[in-house]
C-alpha positions as CSV (number, residue, x, y, z in Angstrom):
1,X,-13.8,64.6,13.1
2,X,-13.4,63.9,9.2
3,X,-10.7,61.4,10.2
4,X,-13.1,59.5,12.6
5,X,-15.8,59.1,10.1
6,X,-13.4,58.0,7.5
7,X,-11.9,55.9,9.7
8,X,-15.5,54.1,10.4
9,X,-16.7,54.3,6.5
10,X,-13.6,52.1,6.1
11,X,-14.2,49.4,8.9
12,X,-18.2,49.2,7.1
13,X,-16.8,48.7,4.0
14,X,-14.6,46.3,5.1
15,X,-17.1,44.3,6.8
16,X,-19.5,44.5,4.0
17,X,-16.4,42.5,2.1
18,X,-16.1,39.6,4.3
19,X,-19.9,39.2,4.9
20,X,-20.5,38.8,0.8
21,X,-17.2,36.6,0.8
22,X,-18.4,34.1,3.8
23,X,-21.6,34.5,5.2
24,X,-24.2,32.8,2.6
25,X,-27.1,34.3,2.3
26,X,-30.6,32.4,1.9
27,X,-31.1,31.9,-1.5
28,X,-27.3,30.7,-1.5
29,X,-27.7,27.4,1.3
30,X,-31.2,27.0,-1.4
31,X,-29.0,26.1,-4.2
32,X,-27.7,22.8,-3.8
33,X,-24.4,23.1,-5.6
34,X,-23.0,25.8,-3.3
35,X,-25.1,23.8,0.6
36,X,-22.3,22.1,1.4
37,X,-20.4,25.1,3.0
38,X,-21.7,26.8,6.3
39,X,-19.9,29.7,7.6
40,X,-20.9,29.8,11.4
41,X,-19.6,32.3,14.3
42,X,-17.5,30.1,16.7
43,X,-14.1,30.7,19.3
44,X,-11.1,28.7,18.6
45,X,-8.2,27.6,21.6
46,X,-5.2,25.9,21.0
47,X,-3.5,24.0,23.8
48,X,-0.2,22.8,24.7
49,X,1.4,20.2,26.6
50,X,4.7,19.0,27.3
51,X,3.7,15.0,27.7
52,X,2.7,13.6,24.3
53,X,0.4,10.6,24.2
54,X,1.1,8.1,21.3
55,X,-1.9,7.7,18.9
56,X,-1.8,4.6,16.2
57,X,0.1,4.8,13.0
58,X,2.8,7.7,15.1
59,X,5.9,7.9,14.2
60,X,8.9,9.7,15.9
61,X,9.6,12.4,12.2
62,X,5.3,13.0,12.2
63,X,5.1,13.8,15.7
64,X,8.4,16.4,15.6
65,X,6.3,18.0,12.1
66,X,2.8,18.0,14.1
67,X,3.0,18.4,17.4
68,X,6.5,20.8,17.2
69,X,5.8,22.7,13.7
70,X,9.4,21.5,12.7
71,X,9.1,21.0,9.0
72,X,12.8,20.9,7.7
73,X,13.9,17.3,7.6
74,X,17.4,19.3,8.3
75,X,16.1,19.4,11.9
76,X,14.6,16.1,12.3
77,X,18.0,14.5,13.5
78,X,18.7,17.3,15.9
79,X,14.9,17.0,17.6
80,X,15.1,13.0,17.8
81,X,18.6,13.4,20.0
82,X,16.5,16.2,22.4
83,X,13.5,13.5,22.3
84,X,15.7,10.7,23.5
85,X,17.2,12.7,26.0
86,X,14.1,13.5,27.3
87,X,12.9,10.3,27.5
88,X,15.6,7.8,29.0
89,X,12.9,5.4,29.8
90,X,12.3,4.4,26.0
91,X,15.1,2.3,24.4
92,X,14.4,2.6,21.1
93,X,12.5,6.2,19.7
94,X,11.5,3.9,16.8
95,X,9.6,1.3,18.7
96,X,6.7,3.5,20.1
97,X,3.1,2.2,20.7
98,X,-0.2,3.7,21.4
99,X,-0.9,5.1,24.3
100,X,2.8,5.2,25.5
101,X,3.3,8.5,26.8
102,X,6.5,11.0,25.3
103,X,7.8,13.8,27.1
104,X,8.2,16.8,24.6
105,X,9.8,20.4,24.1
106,X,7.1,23.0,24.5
107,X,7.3,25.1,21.2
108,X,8.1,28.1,23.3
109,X,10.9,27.1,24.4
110,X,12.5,25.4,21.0
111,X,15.8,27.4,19.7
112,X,15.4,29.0,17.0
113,X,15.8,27.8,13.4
114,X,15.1,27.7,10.0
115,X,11.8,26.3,8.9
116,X,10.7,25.1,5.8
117,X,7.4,23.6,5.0
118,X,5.1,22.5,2.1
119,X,3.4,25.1,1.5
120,X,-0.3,25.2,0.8
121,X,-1.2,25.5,-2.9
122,X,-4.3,27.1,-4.1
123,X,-4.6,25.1,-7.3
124,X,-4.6,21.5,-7.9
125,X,-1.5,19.8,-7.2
126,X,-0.1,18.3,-10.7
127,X,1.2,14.9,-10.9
128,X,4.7,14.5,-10.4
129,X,6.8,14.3,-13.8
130,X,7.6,10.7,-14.4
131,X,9.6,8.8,-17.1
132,X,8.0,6.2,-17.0
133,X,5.4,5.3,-20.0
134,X,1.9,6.9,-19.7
135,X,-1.0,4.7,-18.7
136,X,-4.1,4.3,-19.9
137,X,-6.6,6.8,-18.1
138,X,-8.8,4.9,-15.6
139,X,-12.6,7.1,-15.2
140,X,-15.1,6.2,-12.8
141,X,-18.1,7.9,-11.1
142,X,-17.7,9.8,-8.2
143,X,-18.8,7.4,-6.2
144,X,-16.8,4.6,-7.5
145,X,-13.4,6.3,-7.0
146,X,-14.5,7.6,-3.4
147,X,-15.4,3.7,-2.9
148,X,-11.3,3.6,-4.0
149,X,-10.1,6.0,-2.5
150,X,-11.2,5.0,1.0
151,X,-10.1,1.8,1.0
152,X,-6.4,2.5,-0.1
153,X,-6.0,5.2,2.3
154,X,-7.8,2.7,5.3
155,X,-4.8,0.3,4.0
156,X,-2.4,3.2,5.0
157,X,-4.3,3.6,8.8
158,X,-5.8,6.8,7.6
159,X,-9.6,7.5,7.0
160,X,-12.3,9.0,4.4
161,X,-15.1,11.0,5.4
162,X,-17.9,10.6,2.5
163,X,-20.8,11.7,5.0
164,X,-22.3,13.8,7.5
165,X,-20.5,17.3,8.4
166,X,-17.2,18.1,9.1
167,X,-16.3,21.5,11.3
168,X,-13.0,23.8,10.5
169,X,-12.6,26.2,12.7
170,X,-11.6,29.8,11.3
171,X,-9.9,32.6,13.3
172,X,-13.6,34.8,12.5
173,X,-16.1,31.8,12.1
174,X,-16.3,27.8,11.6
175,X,-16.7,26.0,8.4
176,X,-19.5,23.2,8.0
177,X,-18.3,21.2,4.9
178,X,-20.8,18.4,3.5
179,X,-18.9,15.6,3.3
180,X,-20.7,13.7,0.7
181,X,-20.2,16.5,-1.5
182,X,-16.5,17.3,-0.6
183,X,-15.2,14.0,1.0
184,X,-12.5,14.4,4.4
185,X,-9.3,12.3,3.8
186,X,-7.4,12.7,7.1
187,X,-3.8,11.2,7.0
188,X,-1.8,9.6,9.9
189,X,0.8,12.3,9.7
190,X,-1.9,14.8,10.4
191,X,-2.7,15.9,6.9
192,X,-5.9,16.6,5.9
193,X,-7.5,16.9,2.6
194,X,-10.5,18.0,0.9
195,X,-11.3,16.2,-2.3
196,X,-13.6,18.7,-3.3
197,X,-15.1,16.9,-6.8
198,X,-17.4,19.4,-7.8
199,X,-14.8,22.2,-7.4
200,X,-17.2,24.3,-5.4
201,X,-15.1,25.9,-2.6
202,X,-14.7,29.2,-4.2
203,X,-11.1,30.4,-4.3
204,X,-11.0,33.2,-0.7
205,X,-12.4,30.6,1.7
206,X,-9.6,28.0,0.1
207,X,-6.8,30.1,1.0
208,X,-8.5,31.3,4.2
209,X,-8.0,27.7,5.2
210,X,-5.0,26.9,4.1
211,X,-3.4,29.6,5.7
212,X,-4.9,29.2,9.1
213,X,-4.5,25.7,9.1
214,X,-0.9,24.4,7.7
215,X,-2.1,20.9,7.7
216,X,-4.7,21.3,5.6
217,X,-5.2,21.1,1.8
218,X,-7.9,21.4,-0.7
219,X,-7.9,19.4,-3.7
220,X,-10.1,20.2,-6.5
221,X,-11.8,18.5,-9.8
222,X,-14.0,19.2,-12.9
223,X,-17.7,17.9,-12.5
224,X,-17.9,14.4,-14.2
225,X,-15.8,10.7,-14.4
226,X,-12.8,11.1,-12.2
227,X,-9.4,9.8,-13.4
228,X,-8.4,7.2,-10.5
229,X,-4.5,7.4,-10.5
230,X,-4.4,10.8,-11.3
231,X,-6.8,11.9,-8.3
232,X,-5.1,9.5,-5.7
233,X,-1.5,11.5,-6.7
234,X,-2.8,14.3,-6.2
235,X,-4.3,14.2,-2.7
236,X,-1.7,11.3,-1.4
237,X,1.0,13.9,-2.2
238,X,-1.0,16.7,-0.7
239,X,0.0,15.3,2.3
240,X,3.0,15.9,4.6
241,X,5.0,12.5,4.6
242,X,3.3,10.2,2.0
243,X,4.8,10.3,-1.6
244,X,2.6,8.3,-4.8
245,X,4.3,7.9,-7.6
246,X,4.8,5.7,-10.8
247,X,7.6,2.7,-10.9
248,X,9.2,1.2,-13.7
249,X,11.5,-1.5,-11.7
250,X,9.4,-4.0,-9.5
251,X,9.3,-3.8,-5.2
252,X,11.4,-6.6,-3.8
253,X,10.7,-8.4,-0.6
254,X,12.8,-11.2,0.5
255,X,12.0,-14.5,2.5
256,X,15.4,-16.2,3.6
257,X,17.0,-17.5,-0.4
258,X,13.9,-16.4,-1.6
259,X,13.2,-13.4,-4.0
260,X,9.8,-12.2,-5.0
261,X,9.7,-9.0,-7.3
262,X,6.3,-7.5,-7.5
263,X,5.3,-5.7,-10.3
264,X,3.1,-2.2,-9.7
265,X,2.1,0.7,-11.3
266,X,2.1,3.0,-8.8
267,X,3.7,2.7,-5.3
268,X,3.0,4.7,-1.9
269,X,6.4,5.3,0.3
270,X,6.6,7.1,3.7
271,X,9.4,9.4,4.6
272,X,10.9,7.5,7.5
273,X,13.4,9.0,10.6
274,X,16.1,10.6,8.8
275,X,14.6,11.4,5.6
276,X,14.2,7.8,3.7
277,X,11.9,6.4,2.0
278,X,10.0,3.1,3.7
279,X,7.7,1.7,1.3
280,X,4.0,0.8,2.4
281,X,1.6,0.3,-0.6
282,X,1.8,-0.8,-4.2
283,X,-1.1,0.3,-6.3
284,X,-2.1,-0.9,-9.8
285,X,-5.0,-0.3,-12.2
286,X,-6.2,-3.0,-15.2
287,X,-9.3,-3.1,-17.2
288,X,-10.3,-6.9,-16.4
289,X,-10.5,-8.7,-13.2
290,X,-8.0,-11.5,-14.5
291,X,-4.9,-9.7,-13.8
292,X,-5.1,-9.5,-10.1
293,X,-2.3,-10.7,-8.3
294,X,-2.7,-14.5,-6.7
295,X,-4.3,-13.6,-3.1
296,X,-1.2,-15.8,-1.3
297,X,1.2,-13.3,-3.1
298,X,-1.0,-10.6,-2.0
299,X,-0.6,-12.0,2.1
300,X,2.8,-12.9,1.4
301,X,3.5,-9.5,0.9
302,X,1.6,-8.3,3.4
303,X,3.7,-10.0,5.8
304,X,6.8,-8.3,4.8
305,X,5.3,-5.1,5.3
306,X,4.1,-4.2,1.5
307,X,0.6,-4.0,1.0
308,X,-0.7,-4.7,-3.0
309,X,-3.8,-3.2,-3.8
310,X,-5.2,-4.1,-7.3
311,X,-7.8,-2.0,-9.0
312,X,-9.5,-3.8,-11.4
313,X,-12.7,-3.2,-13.3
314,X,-13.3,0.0,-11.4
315,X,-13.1,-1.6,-8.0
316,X,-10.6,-3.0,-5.3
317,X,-9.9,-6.5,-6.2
318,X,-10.8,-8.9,-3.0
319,X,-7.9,-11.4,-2.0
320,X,-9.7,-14.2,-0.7
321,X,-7.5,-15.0,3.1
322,X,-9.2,-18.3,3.4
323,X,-6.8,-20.0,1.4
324,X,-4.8,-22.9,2.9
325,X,-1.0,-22.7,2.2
326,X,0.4,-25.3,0.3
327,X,3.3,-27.1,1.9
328,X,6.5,-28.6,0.2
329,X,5.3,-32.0,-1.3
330,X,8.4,-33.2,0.8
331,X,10.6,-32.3,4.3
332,X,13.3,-34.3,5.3
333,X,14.6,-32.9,8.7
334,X,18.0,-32.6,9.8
335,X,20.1,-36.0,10.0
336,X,22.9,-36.7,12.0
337,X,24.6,-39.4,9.4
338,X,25.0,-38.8,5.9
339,X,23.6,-42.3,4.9
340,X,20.4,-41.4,6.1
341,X,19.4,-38.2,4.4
342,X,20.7,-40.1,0.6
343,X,18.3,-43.0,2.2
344,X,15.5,-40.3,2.6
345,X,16.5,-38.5,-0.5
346,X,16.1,-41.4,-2.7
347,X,13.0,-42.5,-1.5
348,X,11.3,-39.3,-2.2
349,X,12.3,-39.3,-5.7
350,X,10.8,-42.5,-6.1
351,X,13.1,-45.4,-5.5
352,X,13.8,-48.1,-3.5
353,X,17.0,-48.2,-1.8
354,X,17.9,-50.9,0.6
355,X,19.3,-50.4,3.8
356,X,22.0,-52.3,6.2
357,X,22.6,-55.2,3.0
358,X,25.5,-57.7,2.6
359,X,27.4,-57.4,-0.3
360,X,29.7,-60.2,-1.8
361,X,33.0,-58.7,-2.3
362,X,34.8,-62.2,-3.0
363,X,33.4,-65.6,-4.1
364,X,34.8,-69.0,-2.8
365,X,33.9,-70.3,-6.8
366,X,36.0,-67.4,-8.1
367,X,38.2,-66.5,-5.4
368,X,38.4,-69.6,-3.4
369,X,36.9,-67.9,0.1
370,X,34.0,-65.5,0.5
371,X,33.7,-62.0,1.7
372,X,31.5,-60.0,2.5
373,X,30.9,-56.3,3.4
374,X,27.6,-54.0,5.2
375,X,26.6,-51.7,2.8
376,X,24.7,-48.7,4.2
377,X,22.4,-48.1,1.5
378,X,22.2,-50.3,-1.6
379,X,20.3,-48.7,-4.6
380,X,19.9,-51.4,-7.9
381,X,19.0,-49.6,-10.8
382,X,19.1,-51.1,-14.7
383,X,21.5,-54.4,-13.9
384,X,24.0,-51.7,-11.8
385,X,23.9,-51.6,-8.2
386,X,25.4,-48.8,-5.6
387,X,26.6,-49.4,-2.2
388,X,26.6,-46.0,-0.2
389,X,28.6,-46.6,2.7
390,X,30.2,-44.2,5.6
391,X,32.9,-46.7,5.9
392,X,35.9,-46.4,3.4
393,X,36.7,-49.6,2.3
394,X,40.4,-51.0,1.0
395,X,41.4,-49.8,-3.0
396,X,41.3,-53.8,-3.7
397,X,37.5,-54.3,-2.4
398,X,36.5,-51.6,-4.7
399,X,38.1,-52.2,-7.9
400,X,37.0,-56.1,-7.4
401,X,33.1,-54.3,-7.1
402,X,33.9,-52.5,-10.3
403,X,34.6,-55.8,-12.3
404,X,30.8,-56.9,-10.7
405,X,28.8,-53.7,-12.0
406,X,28.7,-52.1,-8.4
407,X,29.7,-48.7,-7.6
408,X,30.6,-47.2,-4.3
409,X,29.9,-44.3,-2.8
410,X,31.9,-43.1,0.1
411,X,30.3,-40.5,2.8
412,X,32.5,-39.3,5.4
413,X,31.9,-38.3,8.7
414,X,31.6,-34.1,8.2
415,X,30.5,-34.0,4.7
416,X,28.4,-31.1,3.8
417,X,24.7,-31.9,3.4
418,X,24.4,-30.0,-0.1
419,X,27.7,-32.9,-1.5
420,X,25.5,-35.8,0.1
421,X,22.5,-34.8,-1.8
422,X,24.6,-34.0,-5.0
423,X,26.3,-37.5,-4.5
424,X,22.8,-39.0,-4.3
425,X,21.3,-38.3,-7.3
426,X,25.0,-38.9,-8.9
427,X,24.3,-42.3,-7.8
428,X,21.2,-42.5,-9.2
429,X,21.3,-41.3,-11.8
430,X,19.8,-38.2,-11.9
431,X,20.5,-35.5,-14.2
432,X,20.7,-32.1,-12.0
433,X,21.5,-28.7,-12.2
434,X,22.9,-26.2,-9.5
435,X,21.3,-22.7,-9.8
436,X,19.0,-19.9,-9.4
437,X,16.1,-20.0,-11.1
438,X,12.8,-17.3,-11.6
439,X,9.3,-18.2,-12.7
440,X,7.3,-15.7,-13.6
441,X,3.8,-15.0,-12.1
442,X,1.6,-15.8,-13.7
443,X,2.9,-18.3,-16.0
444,X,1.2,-18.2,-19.7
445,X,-0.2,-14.7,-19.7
446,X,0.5,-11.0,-19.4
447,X,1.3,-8.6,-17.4
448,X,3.8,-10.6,-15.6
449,X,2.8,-9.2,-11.6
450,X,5.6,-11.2,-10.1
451,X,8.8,-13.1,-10.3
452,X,9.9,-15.6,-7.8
453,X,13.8,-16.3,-7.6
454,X,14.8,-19.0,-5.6
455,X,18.3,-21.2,-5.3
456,X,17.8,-25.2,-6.3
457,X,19.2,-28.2,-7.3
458,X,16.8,-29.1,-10.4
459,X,16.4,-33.1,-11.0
460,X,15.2,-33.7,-13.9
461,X,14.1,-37.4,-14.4
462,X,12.6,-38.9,-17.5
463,X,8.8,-39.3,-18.2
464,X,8.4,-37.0,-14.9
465,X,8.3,-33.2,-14.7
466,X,11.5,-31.5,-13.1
467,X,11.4,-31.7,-9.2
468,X,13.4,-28.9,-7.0
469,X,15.5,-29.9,-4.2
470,X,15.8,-27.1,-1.0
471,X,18.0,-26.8,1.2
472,X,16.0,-23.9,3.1
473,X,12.3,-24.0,4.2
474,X,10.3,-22.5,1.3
475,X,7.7,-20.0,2.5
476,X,3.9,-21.8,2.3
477,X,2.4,-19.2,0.3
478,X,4.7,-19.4,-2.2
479,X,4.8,-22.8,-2.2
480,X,1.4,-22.8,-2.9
481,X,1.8,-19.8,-5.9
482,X,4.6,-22.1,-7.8
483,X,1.9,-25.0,-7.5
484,X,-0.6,-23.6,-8.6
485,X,1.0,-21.8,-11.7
486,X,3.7,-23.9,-12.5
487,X,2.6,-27.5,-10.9
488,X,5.7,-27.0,-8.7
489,X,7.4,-30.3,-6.9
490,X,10.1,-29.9,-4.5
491,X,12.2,-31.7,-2.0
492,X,13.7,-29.7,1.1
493,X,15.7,-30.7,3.3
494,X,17.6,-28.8,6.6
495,X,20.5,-27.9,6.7
């Protein structure tokens, strides 16, 4: 009998303890610093199914941590081959879409193996050590940085909760958390995060969570400004695939021969199918609004897959997408003769070649008979004229046009277009040069936010700016960036 009634004085006590730890009592949901948690008595069921329907943003590595619990990346390789062999039907286990439906393991019957997982941490996470020179700290109000926060994580298809109620289900209750109090940021890997500014979810119902829920983390702040950067670190890398960190060398993205290095401070990566990193989002902070990248660098990078986000006096900069790219200021398209593209060539750069002209090779005053030849293309510039021809004519023609002040140039049938355009401007001319060149973005002032790298023949022509001559199909946007920061003039032509 003694035993009995110890054994129920301990079960009182015991519920005595978790009634004072989660159950608020009146004058508790009255204060308004500790309203925005409700302990509630509700059931909790878990299902599971062996047909997995795609949702937007899935990937083949987040749906094997999810849906299958398998954290070690060790694994990941081993699950994709099962997944394929499950699921003939799909070609490629990288090219899902919503909706498509994926045939997977039950957990039950999974072998066996090791493992590992983040596991949930009951303080705030610390930035990640980085050797990269410290910035200058970037506070705003609450409400500024949520205003941040959510757009930067929409930009990565996730989503902020900043109002109304959000429920967690416990194994003994349910948790009601105010969400303009202790914002919801809810990750397309399944992560979820609470930001929780004010730092008022006490310490037991923060591990209660965490430990019931392996997906979820809480994040925590002093009351007051909140330091930008440092608060996006700390719940991006909260979660189970992103990774925010700072850069010192700049993200590339290519376009064909062209090279544009983009400058961040910060850059968001993904851990992709086998464990690499696939980067999705560079971020970057600045005091003024005048160091915003141009909005047709911000597109053009979108297109490639990298999303820029600039934060500048406290706020997301807005890339206007109205803009109108600028083309090349001339496109000559393929040619099938060689006379014809130096033709189109040397009109562009401004002069006035003939076409199809007789030239006098031999004078009946001089020689006693005349003779004439075609020339293809005749260009007369200061008292000296050039015949480009795609006939070869005899040594003797040529070196009796030499004692006249005429030059010929001889195209065969073959030649490479790059030679004919570099024999052009010989013939007129031109001073060139053959390289790769960079122009920094923007131009006159600092921080340089990009670098565009691109192959060209320079002309450079006097009383006229230099003009670039392509032999690719320049991108319009940054056509348009080169323009407007460096009054940009190029010629391209196909090859």
């Amino acid at each position: 009998m003694n035993r009995y009634r110890s054994l129920v004085w301990y079960v009182c006590i015991a519920a005595l303890l978790v009634a004072t730890l989660f159950l608020p009592t009146q004058n508790s949901l009255a204060k308004e610093e500790t309203a925005h948690l409700v302990f509630e008595k509700t059931a909790l069921s878990r299902q599971k199914a062996g047909i997995y329907i795609v949702k937007k943003g899935d990937w083949v590595t987040n749906i094997i941590r999810r849906e299958l619990g398998i954290k070690a990346k060790t694994e990941w390789p081993r699950m994709y081959r099962l997944i394929k062999k499950m699921n003939p039907q799909i070609k490629d286990l990288n090219r899902i879409y919503p909706g498509q439906k994926i045939k997977l393991p039950l957990r039950t019957i999974l072998p066996s193996a090791p493992v590992a997982h983040k596991e949930p941490s009951t303080t705030a996470v610390s930035p990640t050590p980085s050797l990269v020179s410290p910035l200058p700290i970037l506070v705003v109000p609450k409400e500024s940085s949520i205003l941040i926060l959510s757009e930067i994580i929409r930009r990565m298809h996730g989503s902020v909760t900043s109002s109304g109620s959000y429920y967690i289900p416990l194994t003994s209750g349910q948790v009601s958390v105010d969400c303009k109090k202790t914002p919801v940021v809810e990750f397309d890997d399944g992560s979820i995060v609470l930001a929780d500014f004010s730092g008022q979810i006490p310490e037991p119902l923060r591990r209660s969570i965490q430990t019931q829920w392996k997906n979820y983390r809480v994040v925590q702040w002093e009351t007051g400004g909140v330091d930008v950067p440092s608060m996006l670190q700390r719940i991006i890398n909260a979660s189970d695939l992103y990774t925010m960190k700072r850069v010192a060398k700049p993200v590339t993205v290519a376009d064909g021969e062209t090279k544009v290095d983009i400058f961040v401070d910060w850059l968001i990566s993904k851990d992709g199918n086998f464990g690499e990193k696939v980067s999705l989002q560079g971020v970057s902070f600045f005091e003024g609004v005048g160091n915003a990248l141009p909005a047709a660098l911000v597109r053009y990078a979108a297109e490639k897959g990298l999303t820029v986000t600039d934060v500048t006096a406290g706020s997301i900069a807005r890339s206007s997408t109205e803009e109108s790219p600028l083309m090349a200021d001339h496109k000559i398209a393929a040619v099938a003769k060689g006379e014809e593209l130096s033709y189109e060539l040397l009109s562009k750069l401004g002069f006035s070649p003939s076409r199809n002209v007789d030239v006098k090779v031999f004078d009946r005053g001089r020689d006693g008979f005349n003779l004439f030849i075609k020339g293809d293309i005749v260009l007369s510039l200061d008292g000296r004229s050039t015949i480009i021809s795609s006939r070869e004519f005899p040594r003797q023609f040529i070196d009796r046009l030499k004692q006249d002040n005429k030059e010929v140039v001889y195209l065969p049938q073959g030649e490479s277009l790059k030679a004919i355009v570099e024999k052009t401007l010989q013939a007129s001319n031109c001073q060139y040069t053959d390289n790769r060149f960079s122009f920094p973005i923007p131009r006159r002032t600092t921080p340089v936010r990009a670098l565009i790298t691109l192959p060209a023949l320079k002309v450079d022509r006097a009383g006229a700016g230099p003009l670039y001559v392509l032999d690719f199909r320049m991108n319009g946007l940054i056509h348009s960036v080169l323009q407007e920061e460096w009054g940009f003039r190029s010629i391209e032509y196909d090859k």
